[in-house]
SEMAR-724842 format. One line per 10 residues: number of its first residue (from 1); their letters; for each residue x, y, z of C-alpha. Coordinates in steps of 0.05 Angstrom, whole numbers, plus 5000, padded with zeros to 4 digits. Layout:
SEMAR-724842
NUM = A = X:Y:Z  ...
This chain:
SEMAR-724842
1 = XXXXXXXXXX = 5000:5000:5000  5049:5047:5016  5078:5028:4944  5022:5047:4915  5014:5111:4956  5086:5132:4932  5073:5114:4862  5005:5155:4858  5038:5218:4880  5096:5212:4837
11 = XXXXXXXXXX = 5046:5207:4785  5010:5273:4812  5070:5307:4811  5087:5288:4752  5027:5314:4722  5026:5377:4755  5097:5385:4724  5072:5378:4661  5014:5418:4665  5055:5469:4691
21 = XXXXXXXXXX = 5099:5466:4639  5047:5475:4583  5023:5538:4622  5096:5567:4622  5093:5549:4545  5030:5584:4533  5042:5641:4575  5105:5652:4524  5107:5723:4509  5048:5743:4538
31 = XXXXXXXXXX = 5068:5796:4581  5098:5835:4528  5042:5823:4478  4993:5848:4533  5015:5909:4516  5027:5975:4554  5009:5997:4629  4935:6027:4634  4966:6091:4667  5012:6103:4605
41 = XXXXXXXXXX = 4950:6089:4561  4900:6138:4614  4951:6190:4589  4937:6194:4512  4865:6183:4525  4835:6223:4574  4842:6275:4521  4778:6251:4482  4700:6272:4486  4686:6201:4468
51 = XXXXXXXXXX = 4727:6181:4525  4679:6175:4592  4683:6152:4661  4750:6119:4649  4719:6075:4578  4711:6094:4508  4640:6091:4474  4606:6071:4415  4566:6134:4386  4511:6078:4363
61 = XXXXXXXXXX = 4510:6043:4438  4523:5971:4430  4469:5925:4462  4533:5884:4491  4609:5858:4468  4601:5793:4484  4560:5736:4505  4527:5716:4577  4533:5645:4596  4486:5610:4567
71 = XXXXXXXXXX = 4507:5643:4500  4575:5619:4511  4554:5551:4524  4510:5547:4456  4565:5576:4418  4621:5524:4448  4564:5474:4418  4561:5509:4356  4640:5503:4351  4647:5429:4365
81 = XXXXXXXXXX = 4580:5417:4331  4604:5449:4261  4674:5438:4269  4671:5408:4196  4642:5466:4161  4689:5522:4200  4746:5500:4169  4759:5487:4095  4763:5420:4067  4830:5432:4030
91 = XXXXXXXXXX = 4882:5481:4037  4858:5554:4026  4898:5569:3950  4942:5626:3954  4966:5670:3902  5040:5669:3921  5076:5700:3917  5038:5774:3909  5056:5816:3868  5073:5892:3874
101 = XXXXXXXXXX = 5103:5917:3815  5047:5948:3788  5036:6018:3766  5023:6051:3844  4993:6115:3817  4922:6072:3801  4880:6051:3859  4895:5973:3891  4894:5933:3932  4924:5860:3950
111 = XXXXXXXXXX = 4887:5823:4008  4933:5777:4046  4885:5758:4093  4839:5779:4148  4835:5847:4157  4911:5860:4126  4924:5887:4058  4967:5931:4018  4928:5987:3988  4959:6028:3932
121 = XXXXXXXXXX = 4928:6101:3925  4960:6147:3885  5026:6134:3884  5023:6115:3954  5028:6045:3991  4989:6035:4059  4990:5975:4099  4922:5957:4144  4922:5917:4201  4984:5868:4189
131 = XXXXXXXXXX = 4983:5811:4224  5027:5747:4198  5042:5716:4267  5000:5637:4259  4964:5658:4320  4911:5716:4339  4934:5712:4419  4986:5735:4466  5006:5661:4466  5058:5618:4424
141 = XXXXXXXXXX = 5018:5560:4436  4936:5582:4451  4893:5615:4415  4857:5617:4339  4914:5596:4288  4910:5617:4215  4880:5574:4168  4933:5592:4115  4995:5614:4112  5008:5693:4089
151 = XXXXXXXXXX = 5017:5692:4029  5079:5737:4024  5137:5734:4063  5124:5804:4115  5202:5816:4089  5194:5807:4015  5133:5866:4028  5156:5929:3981  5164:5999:4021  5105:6027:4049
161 = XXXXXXXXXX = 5092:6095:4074  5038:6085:4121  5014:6020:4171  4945:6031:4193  4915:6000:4253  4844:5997:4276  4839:5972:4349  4883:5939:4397  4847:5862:4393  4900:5813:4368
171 = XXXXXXXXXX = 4873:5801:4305  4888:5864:4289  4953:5887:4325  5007:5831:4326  5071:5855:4374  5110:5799:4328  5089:5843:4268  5090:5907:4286  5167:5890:4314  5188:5864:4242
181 = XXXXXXXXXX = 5148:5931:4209  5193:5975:4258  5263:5933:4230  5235:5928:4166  5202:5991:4145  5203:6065:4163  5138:6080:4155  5094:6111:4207  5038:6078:4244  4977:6108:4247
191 = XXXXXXXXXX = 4929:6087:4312  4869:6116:4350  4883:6144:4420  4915:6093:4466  4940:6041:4415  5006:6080:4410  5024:6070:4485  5019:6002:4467  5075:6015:4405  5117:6056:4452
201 = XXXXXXXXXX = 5123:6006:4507  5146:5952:4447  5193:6011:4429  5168:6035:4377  5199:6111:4367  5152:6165:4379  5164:6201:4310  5135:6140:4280  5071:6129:4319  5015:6182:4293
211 = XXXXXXXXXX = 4963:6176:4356  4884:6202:4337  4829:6204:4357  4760:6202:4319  4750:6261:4267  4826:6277:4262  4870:6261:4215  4952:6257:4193  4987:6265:4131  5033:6227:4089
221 = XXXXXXXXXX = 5057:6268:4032  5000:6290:3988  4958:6235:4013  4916:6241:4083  4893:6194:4133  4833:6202:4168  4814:6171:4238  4736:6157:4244  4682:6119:4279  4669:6048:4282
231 = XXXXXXXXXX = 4633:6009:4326  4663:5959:4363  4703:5955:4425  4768:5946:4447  4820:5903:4501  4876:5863:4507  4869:5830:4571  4818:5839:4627  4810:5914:4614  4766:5931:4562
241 = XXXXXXXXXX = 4751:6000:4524  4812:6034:4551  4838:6055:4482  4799:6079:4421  4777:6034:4360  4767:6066:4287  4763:6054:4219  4802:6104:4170  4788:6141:4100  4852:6138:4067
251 = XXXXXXXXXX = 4844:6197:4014  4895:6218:3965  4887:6283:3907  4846:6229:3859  4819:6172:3887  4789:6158:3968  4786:6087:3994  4757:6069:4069  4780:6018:4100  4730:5992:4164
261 = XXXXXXXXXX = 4777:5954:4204  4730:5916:4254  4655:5947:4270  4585:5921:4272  4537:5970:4219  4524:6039:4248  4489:6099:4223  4557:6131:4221  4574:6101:4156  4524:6152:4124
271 = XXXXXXXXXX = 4556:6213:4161  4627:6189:4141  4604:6180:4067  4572:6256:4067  4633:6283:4104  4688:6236:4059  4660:6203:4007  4640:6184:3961  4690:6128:3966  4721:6091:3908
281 = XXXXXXXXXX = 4739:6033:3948  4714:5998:4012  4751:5946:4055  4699:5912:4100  4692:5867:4144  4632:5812:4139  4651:5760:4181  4661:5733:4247  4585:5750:4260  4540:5715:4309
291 = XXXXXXXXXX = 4463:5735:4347  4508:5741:4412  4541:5807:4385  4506:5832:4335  4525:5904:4340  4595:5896:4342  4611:5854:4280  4575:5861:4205  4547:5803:4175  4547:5806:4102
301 = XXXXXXXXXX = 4487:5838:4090  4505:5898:4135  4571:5907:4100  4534:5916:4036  4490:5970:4059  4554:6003:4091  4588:6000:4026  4519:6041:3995  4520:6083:4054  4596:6105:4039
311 = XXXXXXXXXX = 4589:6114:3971  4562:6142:3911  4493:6098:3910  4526:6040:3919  4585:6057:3861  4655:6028:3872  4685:5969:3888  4671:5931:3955  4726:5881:3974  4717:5839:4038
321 = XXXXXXXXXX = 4761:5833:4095  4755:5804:4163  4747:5724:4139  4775:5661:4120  4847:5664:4154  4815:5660:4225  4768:5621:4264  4725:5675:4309  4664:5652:4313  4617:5576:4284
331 = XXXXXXXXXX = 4590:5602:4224  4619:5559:4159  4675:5588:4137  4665:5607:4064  4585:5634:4085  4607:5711:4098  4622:5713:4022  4572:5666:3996  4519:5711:4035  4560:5769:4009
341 = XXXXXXXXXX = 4552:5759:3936  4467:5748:3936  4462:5811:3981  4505:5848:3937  4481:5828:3871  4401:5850:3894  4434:5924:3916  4477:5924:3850  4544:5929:3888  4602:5912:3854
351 = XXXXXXXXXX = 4642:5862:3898  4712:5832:3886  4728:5770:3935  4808:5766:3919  4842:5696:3943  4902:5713:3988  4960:5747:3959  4917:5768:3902  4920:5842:3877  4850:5878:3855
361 = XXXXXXXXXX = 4853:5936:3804  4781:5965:3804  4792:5999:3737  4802:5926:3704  4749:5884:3682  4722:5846:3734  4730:5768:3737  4688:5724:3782  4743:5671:3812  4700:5630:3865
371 = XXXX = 4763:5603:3900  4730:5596:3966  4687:5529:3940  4740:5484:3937
């Protein structure tokens, strides 16, 4: 018995050495990624009218920005239940590598997944939202992991001369990333209010980091970048609303693009089109939707009627963003676009769903390429 006794606690121990050990592992990192202190954050955002009782807020209040229990439970179900559906069958084709060389003074853009891609705007280059790390987390070893690779090597990327960041959630700012951008490239980074104390305290210089908050805007050159609503939220850790989120009109002497970053529909859309529009181009977002928070992510439809609401009747191109390289939430994977494509062809909104690493020139003719139904 006492054998046995022995044996069973070197087992326990064992275990608990082992679990600990995968918790070291997944912890990897995670302090820095978390991001910056909430007093150097406070600093940069106390400045705001939108910023109140110690929390930014959505100009269209948000019913909630996340489930309740019972939600959570149903959508656990949902995960394990359609696990089949939420992930492609076969590998995601890439076009690989992308290509760059084009002529930069016409409007483009090359989606390389998510909610990153290169935009080219008059001569100018602007990178949104770059994430290339194979995980949305703080952690090395947790958290969603891409379901294909990028599709360009984040060195083989040409210069750019502007990175563009919506929020502080880590599908959309990537320490790993932003890191390589700050070896890499000398372009600035433009944030709303409280994202660049994150950038500082990764070390990030302070000439590079262009900090605003809705309604104002920086300049690159002849082109200028616009900081405006979205509606969404924000937080990297327990915290939540402590720094701004956004979505930005990127608008050179010719041609205007928006790009929406992460936000459910809001009646801002219309304001922003009046005020900045009309827009040739849209990037939006039209998945990761679920009924637990539906004012803080579009579904497809909702991205439509942003795109009409931003420009011209519905004119220009809408290219979506914000699916297919992440997990988020248990809807199938390729339904955001499918759903896309029937809403947009009864508004008569020209869409163009690119394949990673693939380069969009609105001014060509456009060619349906259903990649996603593989």
């Amino acid at each position: 018995m006492v054998m046995v006794r022995a044996a069973l606690r070197l087992a326990a121990g064992t275990v608990t050495l082992a679990a600990g050990g995968w918790v070291l592992r997944a912890l990897h990192g995670a302090p820095d990624a978390l991001g910056a202190d909430p007093t150097a954050v406070r600093a940069v955002t106390v400045r705001s009218p939108n910023y109140r009782d110690g929390v930014f807020v959505n100009l269209d209040p948000a019913s909630k920005s996340g489930p309740d229990r019972e939600q959570l439970a149903l959508i656990a179900w949902e995960f394990v239940g359609g696990r089949g559906k939420s992930r492609p069958a076969v590998p995601i084709p890439l076009t690989a590598p992308a290509t760059f060389d084009g002529d930069t003074s016409r409007l483009a853009v090359s989606w390389l997944g998510h909610s990153t891609a290169l935009l080219e705007i008059d001569g100018y280059r602007v990178l949104t939202d770059p994430v290339w790390s194979h995980r949305c987390s703080p952690s090395d070893v947790i958290g969603p992991e891409r379901l294909h690779p990028p599709p360009v090597e984040l060195g083989a990327l040409p210069a750019v001369d502007a990175v563009v960041i919506s929020h502080d959630h880590y599908d959309h700012l990537d320490i790993d990333t932003i890191l390589a951008l700050a070896r890499t490239q000398r372009a600035p980074f433009f944030v709303p209010l409280g994202v660049g104390a994150h950038l500082r305290s990764w070390g990030i210089p302070e000439h590079r980091v262009v900090e605003l908050d809705w309604h104002e805007s920086g300049r690159v050159g002849d082109l200028t970048v616009i900081c405006l609503p979205a509606r969404h939220f924000s937080g990297r850790f327990l915290d939540r609303n402590t720094t701004l989120w956004a979505s930005w009109g990127i608008v050179g002497p010719t041609r205007r693009a928006y790009f929406g970053g992460d936000t459910g529909y809001t009646k801002s859309f219309a304001q922003i089109g009046a005020d900045h529009g009309p827009f040739d181009l849209t990037l939006l977002p039209i998945g990761a939707y679920n009924s637990s928070w539906p004012d803080v992510h579009m579904n497809p439809e909702e991205a439509v009627r942003a795109h009409v609401d931003l420009t011209a009747a519905g004119s220009g191109l809408l290219v979506p963003i914000h699916w297919a390289t992440f997990r988020l939430a248990p809807h199938p994977w390729a339904e955001p676009v499918e759903r896309l494509l029937e809403a947009a062809e009864a508004a008569d909104v020209t869409v163009a769903a690119p394949a990673p690493g693939q380069r969009i020139d609105p001014a060509a003719p456009p060619r349906f390429n259903p990649w996603w139904r593989l």
